[in-house]
C-alpha positions in Angstrom: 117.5 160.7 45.4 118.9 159.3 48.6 119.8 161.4 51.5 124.0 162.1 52.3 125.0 160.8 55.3 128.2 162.3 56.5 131.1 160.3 58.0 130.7 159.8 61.9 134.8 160.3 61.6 135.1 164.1 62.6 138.4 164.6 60.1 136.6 162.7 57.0 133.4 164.7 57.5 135.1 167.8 57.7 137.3 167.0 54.7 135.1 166.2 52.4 133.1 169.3 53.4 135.9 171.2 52.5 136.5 169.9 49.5 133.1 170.1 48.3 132.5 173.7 50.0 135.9 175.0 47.8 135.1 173.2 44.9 138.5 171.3 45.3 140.4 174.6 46.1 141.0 173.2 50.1 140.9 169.8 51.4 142.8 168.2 48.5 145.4 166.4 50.3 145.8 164.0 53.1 146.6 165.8 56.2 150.2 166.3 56.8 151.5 164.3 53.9 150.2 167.2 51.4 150.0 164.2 49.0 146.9 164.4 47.1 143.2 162.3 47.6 140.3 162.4 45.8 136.2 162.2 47.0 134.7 158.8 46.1 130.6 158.9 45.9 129.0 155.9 46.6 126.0 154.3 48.1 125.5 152.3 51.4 124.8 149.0 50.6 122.2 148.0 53.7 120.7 152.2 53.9 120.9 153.1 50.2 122.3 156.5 51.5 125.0 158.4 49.8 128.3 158.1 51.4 131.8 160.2 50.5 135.4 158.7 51.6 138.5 160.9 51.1 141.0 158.2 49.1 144.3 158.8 48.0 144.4 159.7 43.9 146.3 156.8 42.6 145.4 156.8 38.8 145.8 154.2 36.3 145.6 155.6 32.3 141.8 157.2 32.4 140.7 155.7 35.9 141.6 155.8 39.5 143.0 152.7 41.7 140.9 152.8 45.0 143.3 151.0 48.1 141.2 149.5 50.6 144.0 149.5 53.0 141.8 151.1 55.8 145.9 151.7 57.9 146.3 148.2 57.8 143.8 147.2 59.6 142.5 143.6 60.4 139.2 144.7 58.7 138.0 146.0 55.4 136.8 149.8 55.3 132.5 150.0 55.0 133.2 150.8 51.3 134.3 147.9 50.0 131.1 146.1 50.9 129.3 148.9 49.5 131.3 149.3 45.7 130.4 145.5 45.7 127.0 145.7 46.3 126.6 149.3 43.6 129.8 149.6 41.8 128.6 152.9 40.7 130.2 156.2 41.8 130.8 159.5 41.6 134.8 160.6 41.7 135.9 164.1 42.7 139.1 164.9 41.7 139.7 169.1 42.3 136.9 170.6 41.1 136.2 168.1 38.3 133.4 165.4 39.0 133.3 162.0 36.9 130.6 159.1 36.8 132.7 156.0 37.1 132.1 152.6 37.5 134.4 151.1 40.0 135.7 147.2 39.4 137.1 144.8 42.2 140.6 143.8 40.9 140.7 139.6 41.5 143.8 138.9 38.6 147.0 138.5 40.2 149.8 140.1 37.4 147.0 143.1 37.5 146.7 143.2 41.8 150.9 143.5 41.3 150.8 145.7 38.9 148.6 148.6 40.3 150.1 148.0 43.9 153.0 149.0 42.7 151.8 152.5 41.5 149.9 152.6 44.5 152.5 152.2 46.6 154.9 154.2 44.5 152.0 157.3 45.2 151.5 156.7 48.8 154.6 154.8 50.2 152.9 154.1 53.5 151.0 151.5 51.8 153.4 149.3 51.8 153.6 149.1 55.5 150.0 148.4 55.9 150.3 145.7 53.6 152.9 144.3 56.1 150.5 145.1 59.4 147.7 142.8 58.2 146.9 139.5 57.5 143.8 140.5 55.1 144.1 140.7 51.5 143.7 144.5 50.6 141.3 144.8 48.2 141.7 147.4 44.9 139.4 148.4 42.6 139.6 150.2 39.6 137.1 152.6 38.4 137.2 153.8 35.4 134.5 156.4 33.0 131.0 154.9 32.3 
């Protein structure tokens, strides 16, 4: 089993923490939006270790949409890289844990289609679409 490396990012570490410690009791939601995120598991695609990454719960029928918006910044989150590389995780949604298998969304109509619920569950996704020249990516990861 490979060793959990917490986030150097003092508010993810100590989120995720939370939301562990309280087996999804605490730490459920994004800071002062109260809106509410979920714990991705995955693995580090150059150190094998386990990584966790607060995202916000966007579902999709029996999966969850995962926005690599990273704020709209010019450069994809660490994550992406490593769901390509192992598209295997581990979602945490409350207290409820699910093996998932987590799929890069390339199809145009589909991209559309699930930004819209994306943005339609986080609003402020639409603005980072508009503060980046990058193509967000999305994935979708649905049960194993």
């Amino acid at each position: 089993m490979s060793e959990y490396i917490p986030s150097p990012i003092g508010w993810v570490r100590d989120q995720v923490e939370l939301y562990e410690r309280t087996n999804g009791a605490e730490g459920t939601t994004l800071r002062e939006t109260g809106l509410p995120v979920i714990i991705v598991t995955h693995r580090g695609n150059k150190t094998g270790h386990i990584r966790k990454t607060p995202l916000m719960r966007v579902t999709d029928g029996d999966g969850y949409v995962l926005v690599a918006s990273q704020g709209g910044a010019p450069t994809h989150p660490v994550w992406v890289y490593n769901l390509r590389a192992d598209p295997n995780v581990k979602i945490r949604d409350m207290a409820y844990v699910h093996a998932m298998r987590a799929e890069e969304v390339e199809e145009e109509d589909e991209r559309d289609r699930l930004w819209a619920l994306c943005v339609a569950s986080f609003p402020p996704y639409a603005d980072y679409k508009a503060r980046t020249s990058r193509r967000i990516p999305l994935f979708v990861a649905r049960p194993m």
